[in-house]
N, C-alpha and C positions, 0 to 999 in steps of 0.2 A: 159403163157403170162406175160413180163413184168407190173406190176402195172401201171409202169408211162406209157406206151405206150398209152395211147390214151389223156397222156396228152398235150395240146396246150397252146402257149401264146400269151397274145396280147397286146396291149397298154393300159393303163387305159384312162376307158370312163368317161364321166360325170356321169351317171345311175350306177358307182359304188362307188359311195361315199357314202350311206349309208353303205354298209357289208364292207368301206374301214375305214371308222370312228369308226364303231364296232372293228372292228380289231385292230386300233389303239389303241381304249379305254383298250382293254385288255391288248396289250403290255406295254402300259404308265402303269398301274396298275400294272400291275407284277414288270417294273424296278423301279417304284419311292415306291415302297414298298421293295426293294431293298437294293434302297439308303437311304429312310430310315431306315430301321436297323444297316445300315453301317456309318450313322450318330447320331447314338444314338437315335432316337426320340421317342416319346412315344406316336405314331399314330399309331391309330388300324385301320382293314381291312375301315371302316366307312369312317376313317377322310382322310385316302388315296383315298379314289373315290370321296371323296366330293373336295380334292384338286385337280384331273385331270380333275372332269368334272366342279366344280366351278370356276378352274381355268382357260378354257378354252381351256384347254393345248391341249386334240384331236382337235379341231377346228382348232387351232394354227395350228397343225402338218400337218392336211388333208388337208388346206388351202396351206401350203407349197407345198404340192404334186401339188397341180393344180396349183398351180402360178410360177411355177418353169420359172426361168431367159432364154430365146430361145438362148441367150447367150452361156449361161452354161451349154455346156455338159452333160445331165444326162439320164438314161434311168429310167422306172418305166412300170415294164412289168406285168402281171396277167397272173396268171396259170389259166386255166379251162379245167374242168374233165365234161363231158358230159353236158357239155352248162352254168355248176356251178364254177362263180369264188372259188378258194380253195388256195391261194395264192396270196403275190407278193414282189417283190423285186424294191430297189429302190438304185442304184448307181450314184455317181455323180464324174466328172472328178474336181481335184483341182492342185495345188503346194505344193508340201510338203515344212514349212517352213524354213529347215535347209539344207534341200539337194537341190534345189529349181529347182526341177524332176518334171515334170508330172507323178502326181496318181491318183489312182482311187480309192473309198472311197467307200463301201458295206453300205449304209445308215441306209438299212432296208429291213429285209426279215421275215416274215411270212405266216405260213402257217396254215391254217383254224383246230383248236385240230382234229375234224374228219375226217382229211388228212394225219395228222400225221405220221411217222416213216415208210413211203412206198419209199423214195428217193424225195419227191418233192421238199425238202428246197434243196436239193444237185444239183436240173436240174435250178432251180431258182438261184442257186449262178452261175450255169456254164452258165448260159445267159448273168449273171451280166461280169464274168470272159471274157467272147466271146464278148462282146460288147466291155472291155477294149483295150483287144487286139485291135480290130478295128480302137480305138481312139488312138493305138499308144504310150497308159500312159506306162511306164519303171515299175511298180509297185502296188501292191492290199494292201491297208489296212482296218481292220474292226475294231471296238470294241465289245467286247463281255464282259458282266457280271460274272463275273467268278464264277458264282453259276446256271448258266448257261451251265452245263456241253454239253448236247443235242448239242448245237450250238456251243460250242469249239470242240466238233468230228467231227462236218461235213467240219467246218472252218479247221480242223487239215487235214482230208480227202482231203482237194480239195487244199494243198497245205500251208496254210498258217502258220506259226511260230508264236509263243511268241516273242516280242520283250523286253516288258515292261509291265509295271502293274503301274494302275492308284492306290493308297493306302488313305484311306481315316481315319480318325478318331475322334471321337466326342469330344468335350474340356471341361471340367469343365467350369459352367456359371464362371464369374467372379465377384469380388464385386462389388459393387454402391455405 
């Protein structure tokens, strides 16, 4: 039996904002420890958690999910495996600013660590991919962390290319 077979998606509810806020919290924590290493800084695992949750930055984020524009195009789907959210993805339709195409942008996809490496990040982008199609966008762009290898395979898998690379580098403070 396929693992993912008896997995379902549905729309995110109200009643999953807490395990969606958890979620959140840990992926903010993993990229802005991230960026900062790739910014030089000299925050430890500590001042990193104290910046996403002092900084309100999950709230920020989860708040964005449920307040999304009825406007704007986007889906934000949740996997669940025997009645247990274990996932979700979250796309949204935009203009690309130079080619000025309708795309479709992979906002955000995780998937719960003890879900891990069964196919589910891969049925979650092909919801996100099957929804685009539907909206008729010419094109799928994602960002991905490039130390993030896990997520440039499934991203690679299901189609998408390297275009570009974001490149960042820390500066010597300056005088006063």
């Amino acid at each position: 039996m396929d693992v993912t077979e008896a997995l379902q998606f549905r729309a995110l509810r109200v009643d999953d904002e807490p395990l969606v806020a958890a979620w959140m919290g840990r992926y903010l924590q993993d990229h802005v420890a991230g960026w900062v290493e790739a910014h030089g800084l000299a925050w430890s695992a500590d001042d990193v958690r104290r910046h996403v949750v002092g900084g309100g930055l999950v709230e920020r984020e989860v708040a964005a999910l449920y307040a999304r524009d009825p406007a704007v195009a986007s889906l934000v789907e949740v996997a669940v495996k025997r009645s247990e959210p274990i996932g979700i993805v979250h796309a949204e339709r935009t203009i690309d600013a130079y080619l000025a195409l309708p795309m479709g942008v992979v906002s955000w996809v995780y998937v719960a660590p003890s879900a891990r490496r069964q196919g589910i990040g891969g049925r979650l982008l092909e919801r996100a991919i099957t929804w685009m199609v539907a909206q008729k966008l010419v094109a799928a762009e994602v960002f991905v962390t490039v130390t993030n290898g896990a997520a440039h395979r499934s991203y690679g898998r299901a189609g998408f290319r390297d275009l570009d690379r974001r490149m960042v580098m820390a500066l010597p403070p300056g005088d006063d």
